[in-house]
KEBARO-551635 format. One record per residue: z, x, y of N, C-alpha, C in turn. Coordinates in steps of 0.1 Angstrom, whole numbers, plus 5000, padded with zeros to 4 digits. Each point is the difference from the previous one (the first is absolute). Layout:
% KEBARO-551635
ZXYZXYZXY...
% end
This chain:
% KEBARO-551635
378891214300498649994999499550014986500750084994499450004990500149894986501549914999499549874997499249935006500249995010498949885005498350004996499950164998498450014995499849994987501150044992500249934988499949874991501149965009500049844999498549905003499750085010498549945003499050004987500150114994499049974989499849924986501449975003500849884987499249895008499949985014499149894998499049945005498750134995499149964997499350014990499349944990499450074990498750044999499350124999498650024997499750024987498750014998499250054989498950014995499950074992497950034997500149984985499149944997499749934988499250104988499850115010499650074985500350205010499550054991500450155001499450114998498549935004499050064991498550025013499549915001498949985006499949895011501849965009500249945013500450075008500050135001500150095012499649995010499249855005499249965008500949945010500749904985500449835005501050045008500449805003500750005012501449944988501750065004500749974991500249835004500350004986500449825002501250015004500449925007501549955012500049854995501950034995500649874998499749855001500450035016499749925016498450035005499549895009498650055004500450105008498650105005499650085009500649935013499449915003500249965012501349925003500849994992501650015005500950114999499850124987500350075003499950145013498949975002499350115016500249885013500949905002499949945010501250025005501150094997500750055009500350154998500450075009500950104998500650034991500849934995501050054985499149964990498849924998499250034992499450124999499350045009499850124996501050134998501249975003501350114995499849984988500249864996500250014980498450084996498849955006498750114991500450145007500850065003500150185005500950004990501049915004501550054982499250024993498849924990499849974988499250164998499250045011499450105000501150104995500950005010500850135001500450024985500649834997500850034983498750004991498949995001499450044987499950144996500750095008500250134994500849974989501649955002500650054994500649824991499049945004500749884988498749924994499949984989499449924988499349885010500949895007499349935004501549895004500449854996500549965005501850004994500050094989501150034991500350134997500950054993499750124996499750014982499949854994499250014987499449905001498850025000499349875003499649965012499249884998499349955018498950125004499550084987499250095008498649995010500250075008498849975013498450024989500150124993498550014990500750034991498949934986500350074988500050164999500750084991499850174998500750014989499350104990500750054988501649995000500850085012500950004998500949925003499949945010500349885010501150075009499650175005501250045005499149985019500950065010499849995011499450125003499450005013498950145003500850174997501249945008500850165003500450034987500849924993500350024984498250074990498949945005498950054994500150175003499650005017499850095007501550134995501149984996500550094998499950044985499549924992499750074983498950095006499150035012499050034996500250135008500850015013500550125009501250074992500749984994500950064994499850044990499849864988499749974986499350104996498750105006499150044998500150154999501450015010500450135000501350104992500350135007501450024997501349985005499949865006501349915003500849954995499249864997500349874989499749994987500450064989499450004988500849854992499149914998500149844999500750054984501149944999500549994984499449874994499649845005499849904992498649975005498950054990499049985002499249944994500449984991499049854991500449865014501049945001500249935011499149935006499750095013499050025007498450054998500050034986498650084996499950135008500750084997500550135018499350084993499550074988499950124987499050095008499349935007498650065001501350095016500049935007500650065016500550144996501050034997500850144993499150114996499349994990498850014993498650065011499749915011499250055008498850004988499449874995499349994995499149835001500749965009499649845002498550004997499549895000498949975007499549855009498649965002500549885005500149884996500849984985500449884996501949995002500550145007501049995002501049915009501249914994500549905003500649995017500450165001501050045015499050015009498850094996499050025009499449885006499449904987499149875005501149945010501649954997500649945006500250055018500050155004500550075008498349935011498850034993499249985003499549855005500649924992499149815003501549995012501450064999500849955010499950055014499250105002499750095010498849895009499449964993498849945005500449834999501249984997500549845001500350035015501050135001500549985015498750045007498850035000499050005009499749855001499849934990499749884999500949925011501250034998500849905009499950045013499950125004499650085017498649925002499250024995498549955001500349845009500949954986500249855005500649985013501250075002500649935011499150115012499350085004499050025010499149905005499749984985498649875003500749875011501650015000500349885011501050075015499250164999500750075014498650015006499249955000498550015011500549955015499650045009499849955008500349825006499149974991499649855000501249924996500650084986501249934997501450005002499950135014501350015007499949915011498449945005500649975012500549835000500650014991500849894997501449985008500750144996500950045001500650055017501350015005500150055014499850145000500150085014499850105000501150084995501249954995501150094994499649994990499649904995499949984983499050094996498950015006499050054997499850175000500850045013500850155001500850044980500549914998501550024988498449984990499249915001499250004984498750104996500050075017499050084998500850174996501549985004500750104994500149994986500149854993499750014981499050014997498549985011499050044993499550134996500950095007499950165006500550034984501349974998500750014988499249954989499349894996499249964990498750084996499650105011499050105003500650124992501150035006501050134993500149984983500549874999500049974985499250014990498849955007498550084995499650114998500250045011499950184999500850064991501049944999500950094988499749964988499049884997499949984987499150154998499249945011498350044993500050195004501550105004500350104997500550034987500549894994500949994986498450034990499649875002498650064991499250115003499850035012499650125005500450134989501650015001500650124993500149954983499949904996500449974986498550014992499549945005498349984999498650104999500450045020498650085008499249924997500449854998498449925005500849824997498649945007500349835000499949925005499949914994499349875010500149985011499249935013500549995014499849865003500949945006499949845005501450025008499349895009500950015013500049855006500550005010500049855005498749945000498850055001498649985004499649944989500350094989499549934985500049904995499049964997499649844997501249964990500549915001500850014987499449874988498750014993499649974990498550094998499750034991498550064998499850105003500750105001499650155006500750094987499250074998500450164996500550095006501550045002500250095012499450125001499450055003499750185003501250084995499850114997500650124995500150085014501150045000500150125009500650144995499950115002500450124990501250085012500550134995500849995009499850005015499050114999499949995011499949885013499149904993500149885010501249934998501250014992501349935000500650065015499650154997501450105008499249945017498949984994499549975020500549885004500549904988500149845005501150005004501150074992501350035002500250095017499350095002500250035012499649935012498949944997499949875009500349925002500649924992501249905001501350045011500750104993500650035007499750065015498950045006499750055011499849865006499749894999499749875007501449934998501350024989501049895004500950095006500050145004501350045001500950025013499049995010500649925013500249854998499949924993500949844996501050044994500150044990501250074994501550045008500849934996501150025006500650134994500450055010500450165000501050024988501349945006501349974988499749874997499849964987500249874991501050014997500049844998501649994994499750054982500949994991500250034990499149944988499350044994499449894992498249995005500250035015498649995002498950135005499449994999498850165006499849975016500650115007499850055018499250144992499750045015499450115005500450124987500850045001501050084991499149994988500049924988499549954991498550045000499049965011498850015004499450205000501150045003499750145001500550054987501149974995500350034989499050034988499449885004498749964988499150095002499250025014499150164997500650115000500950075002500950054998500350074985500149884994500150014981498150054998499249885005498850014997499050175001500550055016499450085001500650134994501149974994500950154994498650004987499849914996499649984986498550005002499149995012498650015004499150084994500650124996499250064990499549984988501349964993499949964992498949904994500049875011499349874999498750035001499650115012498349995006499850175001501250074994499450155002499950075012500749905018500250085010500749985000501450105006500850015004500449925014501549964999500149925015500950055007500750134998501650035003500250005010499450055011500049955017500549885001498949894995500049845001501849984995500250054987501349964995500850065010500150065009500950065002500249945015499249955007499749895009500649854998500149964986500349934998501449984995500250104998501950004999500650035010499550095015500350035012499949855007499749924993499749855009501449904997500150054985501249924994501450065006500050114999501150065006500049975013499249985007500249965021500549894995500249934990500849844999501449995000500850125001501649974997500149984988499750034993500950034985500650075000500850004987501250105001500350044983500650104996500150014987501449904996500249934989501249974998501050094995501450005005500850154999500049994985500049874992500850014986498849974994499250094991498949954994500449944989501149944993500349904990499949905007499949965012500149835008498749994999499250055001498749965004499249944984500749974990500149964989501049914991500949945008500849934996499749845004501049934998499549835001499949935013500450135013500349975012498550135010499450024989499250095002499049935015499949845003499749975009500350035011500950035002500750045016500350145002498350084990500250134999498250045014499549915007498849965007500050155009501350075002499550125010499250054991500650034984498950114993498549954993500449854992499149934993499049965010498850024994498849935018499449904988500349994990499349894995500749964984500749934998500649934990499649884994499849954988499349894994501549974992500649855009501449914994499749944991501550034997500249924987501349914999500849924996501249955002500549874989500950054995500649924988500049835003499749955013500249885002498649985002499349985012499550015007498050044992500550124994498450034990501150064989499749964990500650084993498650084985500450064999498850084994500250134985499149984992500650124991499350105003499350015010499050125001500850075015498750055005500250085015501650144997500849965009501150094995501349994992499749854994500649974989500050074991498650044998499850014988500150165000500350065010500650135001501450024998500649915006501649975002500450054984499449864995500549974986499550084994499150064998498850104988500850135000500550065013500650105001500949994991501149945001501350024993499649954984501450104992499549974982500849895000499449944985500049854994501350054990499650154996500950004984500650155002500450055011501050115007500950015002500750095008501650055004499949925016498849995009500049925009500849875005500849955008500249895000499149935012499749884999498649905009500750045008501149914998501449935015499950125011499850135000500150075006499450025010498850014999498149995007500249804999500849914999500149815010499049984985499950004993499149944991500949914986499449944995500649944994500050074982498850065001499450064987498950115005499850124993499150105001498549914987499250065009498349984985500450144995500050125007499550104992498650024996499549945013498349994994499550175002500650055008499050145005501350155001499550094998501150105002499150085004500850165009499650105003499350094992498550065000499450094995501150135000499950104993500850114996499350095009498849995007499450105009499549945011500549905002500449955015501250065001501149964995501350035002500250145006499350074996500050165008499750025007499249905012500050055011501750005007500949944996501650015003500650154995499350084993500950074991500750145006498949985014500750135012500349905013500549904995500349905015501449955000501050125000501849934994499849955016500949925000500249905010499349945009499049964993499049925004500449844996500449905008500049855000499149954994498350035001499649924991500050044986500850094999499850044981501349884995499349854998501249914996499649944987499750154990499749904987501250004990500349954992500849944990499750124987501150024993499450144995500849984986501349965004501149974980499549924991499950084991499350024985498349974998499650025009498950055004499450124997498950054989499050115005499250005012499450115003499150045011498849954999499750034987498449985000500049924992498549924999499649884989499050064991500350074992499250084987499949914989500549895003500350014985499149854998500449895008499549895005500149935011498649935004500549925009501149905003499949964985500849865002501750084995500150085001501450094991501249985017500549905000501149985012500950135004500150054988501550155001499150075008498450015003499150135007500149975013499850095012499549965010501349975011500150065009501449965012499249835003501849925006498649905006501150005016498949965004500250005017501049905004500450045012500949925003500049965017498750015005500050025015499649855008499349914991500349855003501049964996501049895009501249924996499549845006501049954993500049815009501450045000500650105015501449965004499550015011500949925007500149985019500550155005500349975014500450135003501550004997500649884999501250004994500550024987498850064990500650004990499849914989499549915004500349864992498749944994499949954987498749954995499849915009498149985005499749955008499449854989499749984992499549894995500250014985500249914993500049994986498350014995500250204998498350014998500049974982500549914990499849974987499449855004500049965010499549845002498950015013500550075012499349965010499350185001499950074997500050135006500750075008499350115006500850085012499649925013500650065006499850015014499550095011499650104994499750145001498249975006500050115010498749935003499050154997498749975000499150134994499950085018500350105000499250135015498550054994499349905007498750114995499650045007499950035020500350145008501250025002500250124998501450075009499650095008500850045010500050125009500250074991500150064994501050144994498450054989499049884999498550044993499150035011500249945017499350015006500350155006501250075002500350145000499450094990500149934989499350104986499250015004498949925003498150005001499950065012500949935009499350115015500050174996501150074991500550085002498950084990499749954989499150034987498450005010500249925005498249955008500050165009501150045008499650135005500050114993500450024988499750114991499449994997499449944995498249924996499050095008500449975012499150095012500049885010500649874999499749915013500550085010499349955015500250055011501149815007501050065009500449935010501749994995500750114990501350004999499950164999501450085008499950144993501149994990499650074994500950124985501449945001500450045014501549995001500349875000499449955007499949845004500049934985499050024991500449914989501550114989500050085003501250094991501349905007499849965013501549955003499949824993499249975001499649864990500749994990499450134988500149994990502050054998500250095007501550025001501249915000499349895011500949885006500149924986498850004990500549924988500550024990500250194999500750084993501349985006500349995011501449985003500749905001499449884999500349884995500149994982499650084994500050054989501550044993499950115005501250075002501150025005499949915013500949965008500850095010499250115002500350175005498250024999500350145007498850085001499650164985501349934992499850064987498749984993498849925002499249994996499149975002499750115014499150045008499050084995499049945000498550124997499450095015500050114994499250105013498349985001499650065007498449985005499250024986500450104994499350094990500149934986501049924996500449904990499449845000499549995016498949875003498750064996499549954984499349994993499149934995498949914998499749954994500849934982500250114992501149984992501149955004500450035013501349925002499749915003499049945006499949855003499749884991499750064988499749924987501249994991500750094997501950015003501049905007499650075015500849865010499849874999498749934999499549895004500549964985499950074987500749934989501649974999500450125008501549974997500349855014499650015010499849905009499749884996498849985000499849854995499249964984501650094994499349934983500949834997498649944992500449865001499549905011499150115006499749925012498649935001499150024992498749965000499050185005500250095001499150135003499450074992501349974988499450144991498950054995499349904999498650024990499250045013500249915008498650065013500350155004501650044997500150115008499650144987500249944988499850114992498350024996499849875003498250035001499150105010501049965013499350085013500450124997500850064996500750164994498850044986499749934993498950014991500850044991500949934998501450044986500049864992499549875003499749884995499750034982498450015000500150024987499350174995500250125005500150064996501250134996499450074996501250094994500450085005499849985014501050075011501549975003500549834993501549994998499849874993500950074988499849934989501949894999499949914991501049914995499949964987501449994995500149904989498949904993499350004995499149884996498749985009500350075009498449985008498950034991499049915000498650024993500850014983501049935002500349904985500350144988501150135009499850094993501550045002501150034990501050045002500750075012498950125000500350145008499149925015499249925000499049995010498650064998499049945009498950064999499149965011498650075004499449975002499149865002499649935006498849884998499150025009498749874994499150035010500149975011499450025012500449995013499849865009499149914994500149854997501049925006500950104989501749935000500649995022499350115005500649955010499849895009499349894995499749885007499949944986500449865005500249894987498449945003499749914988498549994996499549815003499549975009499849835006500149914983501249955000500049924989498549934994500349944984498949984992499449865005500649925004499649875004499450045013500450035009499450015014498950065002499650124990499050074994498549884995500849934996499149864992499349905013500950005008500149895008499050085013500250135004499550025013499250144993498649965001498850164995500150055013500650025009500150105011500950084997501049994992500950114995499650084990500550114997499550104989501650114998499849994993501350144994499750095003500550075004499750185003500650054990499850084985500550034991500649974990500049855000500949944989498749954994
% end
């Protein structure tokens, strides 16, 4: 399944002619509208294209891009300079490159190259959801038989989801932004602004109208039910944050929904990151593919694969299926400690010979900094999955797991949500300690489920994964001097900044283009 959805998107091609002030339009298609929406597998290829504009450029992986962007990288490649890059994770060693100086720094503003990009591609993929809705009406199904029409109102459900997840992405990156939907005229309009609060209601409504269409278990690659809850789930852990009420009940309802689905933890948490990470579906509820043939890409979790491992170290690629390490990013020296009382802990898989701890000295200084080693491109056999120096990995991005949906349930009732007890999330949080550990050696008691530990766990859990910044913002450790790093606020020891920094600021052009936007602080 998951070539086939792939492959699909090799052939069709879309695009939007500018990046600025068509947030409206309708994307230009290859082939007309009306041969491509006249069968079934036409509309498969507009769901691929959706699905891959997360994690690919457009019809290549250099070049053929779907919109122009400073960087000309892909969304997830954006979206992870800005979730990691920002924190004490990923500290980027090659940053002229990319124009990165400002991310590290936590000093951007909005002429910044990762932000504008993260932002015009968020709202491409609304653009393309927008489009292929405009041909799931009523009117233009009843073309179609009644099986067909069952299977396209299931991708319309999905094209709804894909929405919703943009327009939570800007939600949390943002706290505000433009709205256009299928309805929207697509020439002459000014979109309206929405702030968070009306994001976080659209996003909940969306999903409360597709999630009975929604297939329970999806296949691999695509958003079911699972996925759908997942999303408020993340949303409502972070509800405070966005609009200042708390949601923890809601969140906690919403992970009790995911879990009635049969999930399961995977026993080996190194699989759920390797090149075969696809046929990892009991734990992953939502993966965005990638595949050396099929899409091939330098962004999404390539660009993890490869970034992880050094360019100019004791490391060998061949080990982690690669052909060559970037060495673009290595471990903060105060990240690293959350391992430093966790001996036999599985995920502590960083790379450490001739390596310092900390990055004091410089960013760009290679000898500083452990670097990670917990994405590979090997199969379960061991074996490099793709020639990632030409085609990439094969490695696909988890951006829900069960093992985050335990964290939040478990965090959401210490919080004070009502509808899980104490014990009930303490055995949650255990089950992933013990997959951890691989024994009950690293079992927490009642009294050790803390708040602090949950900002601890969820880092040692899913670093690398796209959380960190939302999660160290909701703890209110983002940019103050409640926990400091290397270079934060562009200062050896770390520091302070203003509080701005925890939402990125509506790029300078779009600002130009639409007076319904306004900066909050920048």
């Amino acid at each position: 399944m998951k070539k086939i959805i792939l492959a699909a998107v090799a052939a069709l091609g879309i695009g939007l002619g500018s990046c600025t002030d068509d947030l409206n339009q309708t994307p230009q298609i290859g082939v007309t509208s009306g041969v491509v929406y006249s069968t079934v597998q036409g509309y498969e290829s507009v769901l691929a294209k959706i699905y891959g504009s997360y994690s690919l450029i457009g019809q290549s992986k250099a070049g053929q891009e779907d919109i122009s962007s400073y960087s000309g990288h892909d969304l997830l490649r954006n979206y992870f300079n800005l979730q990691e890059g920002t924190t004490d994770v990923a500290a980027f060693r090659w940053l002229s490159g990319d124009n990165l100086w400002s991310l590290p720094f936590l000093n951007w503003d909005n002429s910044c190259p990762s932000v504008s990009d993260t932002y015009y591609r968020l709202y491409y993929n609304i653009a393309l959801c927008n489009e292929f809705l405009r041909y799931c009406t009523d009117g233009e199904l009843s073309r179609f038989s009644e099986a067909d029409k069952a299977t396209l109102t299931v991708y319309a459900a999905e094209a709804r989801f894909m929405r919703a997840l943009s327009y939570y992405l800007v939600l949390d990156l943002f706290r505000q932004g433009p709205f256009v939907d299928e309805s929207t005229p697509t020439s002459g309009v000014m979109p309206p602004a929405l702030d968070a609060a009306g994001l976080l209601a659209f996003v909940e409504s969306e999903i409360g109208e597709i999630e009975n269409t929604l297939l329970d278990r999806a296949p691999f690659g695509r958003a079911g039910k699972g996925a759908a809850y997942s999303l408020l789930a993340r949303m409502y852990l972070n509800a405070e944050v966005y609009t200042g009420s708390p949601r923890w009940t809601d969140c906690i309802s919403a992970c009790k929904k995911v879990m009635s689905l049969g999930y399961s933890l995977e026993p080996d948490y190194l699989k759920l990151f390797n090149a075969d990470n696809n046929l990892r579906d009991n734990e992953i509820i939502l993966g965005f593919a990638a595949d050396g043939t099929n899409a091939t890409t330098w962004g999404a979790a390539t660009y993890i694969t490869c970034g992880i491992i050094g360019s100019d170290n004791a490391q060998n690629a061949a080990d982690y299926g690669l052909s060559t390490g970037w060495g673009s990013f290595r471990a903060h020296g105060q990240f690293y400690n959350l391992f430093a009382n966790a001996a036999g802990d599985r995920r502590n898989t960083f790379f450490t010979d001739g390596q310092a701890q900390y990055i004091d000295n410089s960013l760009e200084d290679g000898t500083q900094g452990y670097h990670f080693c917990k994405f590979t491109n090997l199969t379960d056999g061991g074996e490099a999955a793709s020639n990632s120096a030409a085609d990439g990995c094969n490695t696909d991005f988890p951006f829900f797991r069960l093992a985050e949906i335990y964290l939040t349930a478990a965090e959401a009732t210490v919080r004070g949500g009502e509808g899980m007890r104490r014990d009930e999330a303490l055995a949650l949080v255990n089950d992933i300690r013990e997959r951890a550990y691989g024994d009950n050696s690293g079992n927490i008691t009642d009294s050790q489920m803390t708040l602090d530990f949950f900002i601890d766990e969820r880092g040692r859990e899913l670093y690398l994964e796209c959380t960190r910044r939302t999660d160290l913002v909701r703890f209110g450790m983002f940019t103050t001097d409640k926990y400091l790093w290397n270079w934060k606020g562009g200062a050896v020891d770390g520091r302070a900044v203003d509080a701005r920094f925890n939402y990125f600021p509506i790029p300078a052009s779009e600002l130009s283009a639409n007076s319904n936007l306004k900066n909050m602080g920048y």
